[in-house]
N, C-alpha and C positions, 0 to 999 in steps of 0.2 A: 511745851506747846509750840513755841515757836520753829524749833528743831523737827517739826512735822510738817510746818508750811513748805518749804521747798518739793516735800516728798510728794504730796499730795498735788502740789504745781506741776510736777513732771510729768504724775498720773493722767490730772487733766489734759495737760498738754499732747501727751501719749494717745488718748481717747481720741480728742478733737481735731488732732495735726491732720491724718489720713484724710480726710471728710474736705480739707480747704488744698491738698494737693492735684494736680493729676494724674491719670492712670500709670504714665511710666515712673512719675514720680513717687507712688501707692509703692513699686512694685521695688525700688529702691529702698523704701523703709523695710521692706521684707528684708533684703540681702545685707541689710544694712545691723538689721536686730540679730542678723545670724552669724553673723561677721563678728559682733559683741561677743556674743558667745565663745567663736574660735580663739581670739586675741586673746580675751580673759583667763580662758583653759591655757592658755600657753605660756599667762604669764604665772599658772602653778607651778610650771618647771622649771623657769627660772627663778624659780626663790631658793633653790637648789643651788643654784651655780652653773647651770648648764643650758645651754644653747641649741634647739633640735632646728633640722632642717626638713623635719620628716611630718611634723605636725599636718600640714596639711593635704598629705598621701595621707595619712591616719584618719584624718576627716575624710577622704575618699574612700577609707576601708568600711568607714560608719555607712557611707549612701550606697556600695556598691551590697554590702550587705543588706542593708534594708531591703534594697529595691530586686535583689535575688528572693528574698523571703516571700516577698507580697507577690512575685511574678512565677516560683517554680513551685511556692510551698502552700499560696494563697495565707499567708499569715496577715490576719488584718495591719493593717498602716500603724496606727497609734502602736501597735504590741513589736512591729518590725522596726519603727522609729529608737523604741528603748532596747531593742534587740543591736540594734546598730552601734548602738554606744558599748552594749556589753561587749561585742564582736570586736570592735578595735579598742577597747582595753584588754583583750585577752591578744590581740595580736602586739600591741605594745610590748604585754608582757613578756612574750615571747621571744621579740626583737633585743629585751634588755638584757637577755644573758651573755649576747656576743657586745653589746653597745659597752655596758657598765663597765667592760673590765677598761675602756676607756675613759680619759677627762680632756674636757677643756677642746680646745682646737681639735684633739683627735677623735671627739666625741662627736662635736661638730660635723667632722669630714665622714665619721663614721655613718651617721642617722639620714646624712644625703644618701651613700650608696647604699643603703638599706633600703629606705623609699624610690630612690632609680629602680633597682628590681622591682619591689612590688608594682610599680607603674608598668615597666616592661610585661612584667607577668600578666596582668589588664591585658596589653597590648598582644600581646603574642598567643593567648588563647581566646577564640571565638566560642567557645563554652567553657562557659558561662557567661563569661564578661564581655560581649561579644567584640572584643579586637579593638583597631583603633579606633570604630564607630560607636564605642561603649553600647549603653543600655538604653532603648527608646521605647517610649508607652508606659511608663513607668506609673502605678497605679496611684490617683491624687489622695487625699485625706479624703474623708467621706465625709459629708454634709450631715452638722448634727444639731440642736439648738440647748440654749441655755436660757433659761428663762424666757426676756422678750425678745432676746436676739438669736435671729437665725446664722447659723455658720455656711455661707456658701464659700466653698474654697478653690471656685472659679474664680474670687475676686479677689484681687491681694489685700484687700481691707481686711477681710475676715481674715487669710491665712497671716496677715502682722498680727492682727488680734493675737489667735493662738501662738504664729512663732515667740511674740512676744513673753506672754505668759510663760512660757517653758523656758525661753529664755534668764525670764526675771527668778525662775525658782532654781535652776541650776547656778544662777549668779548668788544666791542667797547662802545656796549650799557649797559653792566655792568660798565665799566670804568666812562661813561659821570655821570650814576648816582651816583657813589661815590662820583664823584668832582661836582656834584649839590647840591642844599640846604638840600636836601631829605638825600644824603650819607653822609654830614657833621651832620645831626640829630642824623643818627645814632650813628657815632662815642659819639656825647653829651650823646644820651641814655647809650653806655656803662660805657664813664666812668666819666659820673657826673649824673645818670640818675634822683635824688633826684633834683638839680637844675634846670634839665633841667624839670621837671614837675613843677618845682615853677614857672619857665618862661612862662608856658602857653603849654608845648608840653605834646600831650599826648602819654605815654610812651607807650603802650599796644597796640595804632595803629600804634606805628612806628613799633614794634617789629613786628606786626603780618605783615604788610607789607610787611617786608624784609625775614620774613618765607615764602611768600606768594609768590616774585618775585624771588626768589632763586630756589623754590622749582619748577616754571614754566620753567625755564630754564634748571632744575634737569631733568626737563618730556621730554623736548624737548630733550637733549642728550638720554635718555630712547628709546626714538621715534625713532630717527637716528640709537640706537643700535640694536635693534628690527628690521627692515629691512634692515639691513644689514646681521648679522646673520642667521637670519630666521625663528627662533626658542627662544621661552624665557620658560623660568617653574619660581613656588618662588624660587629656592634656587640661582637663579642667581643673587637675590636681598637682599641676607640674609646679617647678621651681618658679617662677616667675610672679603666679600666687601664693608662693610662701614668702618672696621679697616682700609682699606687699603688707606680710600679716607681720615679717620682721619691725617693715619701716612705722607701722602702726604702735610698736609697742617699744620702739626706741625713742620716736617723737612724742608718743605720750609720757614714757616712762613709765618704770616698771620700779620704783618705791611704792608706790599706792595702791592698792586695789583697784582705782580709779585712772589711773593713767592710761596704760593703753586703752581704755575704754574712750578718753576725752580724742587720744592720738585720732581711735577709727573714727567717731565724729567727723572732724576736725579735717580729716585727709579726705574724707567720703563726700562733704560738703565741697570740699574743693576739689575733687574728680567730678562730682558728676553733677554741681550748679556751674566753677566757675570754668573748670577742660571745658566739659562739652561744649556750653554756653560758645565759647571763644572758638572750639572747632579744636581744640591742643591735645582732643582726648586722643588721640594716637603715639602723641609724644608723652604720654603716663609714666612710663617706667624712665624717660630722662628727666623729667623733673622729679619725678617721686625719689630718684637717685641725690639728686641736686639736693632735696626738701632732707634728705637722709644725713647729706654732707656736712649741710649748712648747723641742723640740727645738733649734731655729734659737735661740731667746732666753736659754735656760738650757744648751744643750750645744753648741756651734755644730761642734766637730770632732767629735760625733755619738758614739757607745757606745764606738768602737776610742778614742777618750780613756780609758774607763776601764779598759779593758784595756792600754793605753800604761802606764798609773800603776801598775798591778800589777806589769810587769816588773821582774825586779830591777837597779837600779845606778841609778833612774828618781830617784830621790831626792836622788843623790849628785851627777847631772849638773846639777840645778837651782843650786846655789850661783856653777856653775862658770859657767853661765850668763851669769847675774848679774852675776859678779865681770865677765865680759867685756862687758857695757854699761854 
């Protein structure tokens, strides 16, 4: 029982928060529950060993698609949303044939100039995508109710409601695959990946896999941000919000499931209570740099360390440790 109290505390909290904010503040919880999302998918690929820069063009493949479906094909919103995410898992997949035959730093440099193109390509066709001024009017979630609550998704209360929910069951279903046979693989692939090929596992479909299911999840938050806003172009998908979804999951750390989740928190609180507040939101990317530096030099397993230290027996195992090197 007691292992339900917090769960149930966050629910409530979850509920009640939106109701005592205001409006721009509402509308932050939105980007904020969707932002969870992205990090989280991202940090399926790196339980691999591998580093994308491409993640959030791939989350732009997810909204550019959606918001083409519901504007050239009239496919309802909800059905264009989960189309989004199949969309940029099919184009991950794709991207992994030429990616995979790379590692490490050259994988890295590789999934940048992957997503440079796809961005150009945006950019330099006005059909579909219309160019650099992307897609405008883009069709909202439709007002629907569940029980006593009516879903207006003119408000961002309702649309956190829902982003949330989707949120929380794709976080559920990233979770079970970690702790299944498929998310203990990967871990093998990272870091014995030479044994775990001797054993019979083939490394390049686990990798491409987890590019693959990350990346659809990547689309699916793409999708949800796309109609919500209303509006997408390339530059909302460039390099500089991929810094961001990096710095989120280096500060939080990426041992936990929870890590980069506490990073985005943690970082979002401090862009947009205490930057703005202070007037410093323009200088973001030089402190979020600094927050990056400091983090890697003085914390290197990132905040879920200090939350590691807090459990209890955390103390006891230290000697034990010890004794055994």
């Amino acid at each position: 029982m007691p292992k339900v109290v917090p769960w149930f505390a966050l629910l409530a909290a979850l509920i009640f928060l939106p109701h005592v904010l205001s409006f721009s503040q509402q509308e932050i919880l939105v980007y904020l529950a969707i932002n969870v999302l992205i990090v989280t998918s991202y940090r399926l690929l790196t339980l691999t060993g591998e580093w994308s820069l491409a993640h959030v063009v791939i989350m732009g493949v997810g909204a550019y698609a959606s918001a083409l479906l519901t504007k050239m094909f009239s496919v309802p919103v909800p059905v264009s949303i989960l189309l989004g995410g199949v969309i940029a898992a099919l184009v991950a997949l794709v991207l992994s044939v030429p990616l995979f035959r790379m590692k490490g730093f050259y994988f890295l440099i590789g999934s940048f100039a992957a997503g440079e193109i796809i961005r150009l390509l945006w950019k330099r066709f006005r059909e579909p995508f219309g160019g650099p001024k992307g897609i405008k009017g883009i069709d909202p979630m439709p007002d629907f109710s569940i029980g006593i609550y009516d879903f207006d998704f003119f408000e961002p209360i309702s649309y956190f409601y829902f982003a949330a929910i989707v949120v929380a069951v794709c976080l559920l279903i990233l979770w079970r695959i970690e702790k299944s046979p498929v998310g203990l693989t990967f871990h093998a692939v990272h870091w014995q990946d030479k044994l775990a090929q001797a054993a019979g596992v083939n490394v390049r479909a686990y990798r491409t896999l987890a590019f693959t299911i990350a990346s659809g999840f990547a689309g699916l938050g793409g999708a949800l941000l796309a109609h919500y806003v209303g509006t997408i172009n390339p530059n909302s998908f460039d390099v500089e919000v991929m810094v961001f979804v990096l710095t989120w999951a280096i500060v939080g750390g990426t041992a936990t499931f929870y890590g980069p989740i506490l990073g985005c928190v943690t970082l979002t609180i401090l862009n947009e209570v205490v930057l703005r507040e202070m007037g410093f939101e323009q200088a973001r990317p030089l402190i979020y740099g600094l927050i990056l530096i400091l983090s890697i030099l003085f914390m290197p397993k990132g905040l879920e360390s200090l939350v590691q230290k807090l459990k209890p027996g955390r103390k006891s195992a230290v000697p034990v440790e010890r004794a055994a090197e």
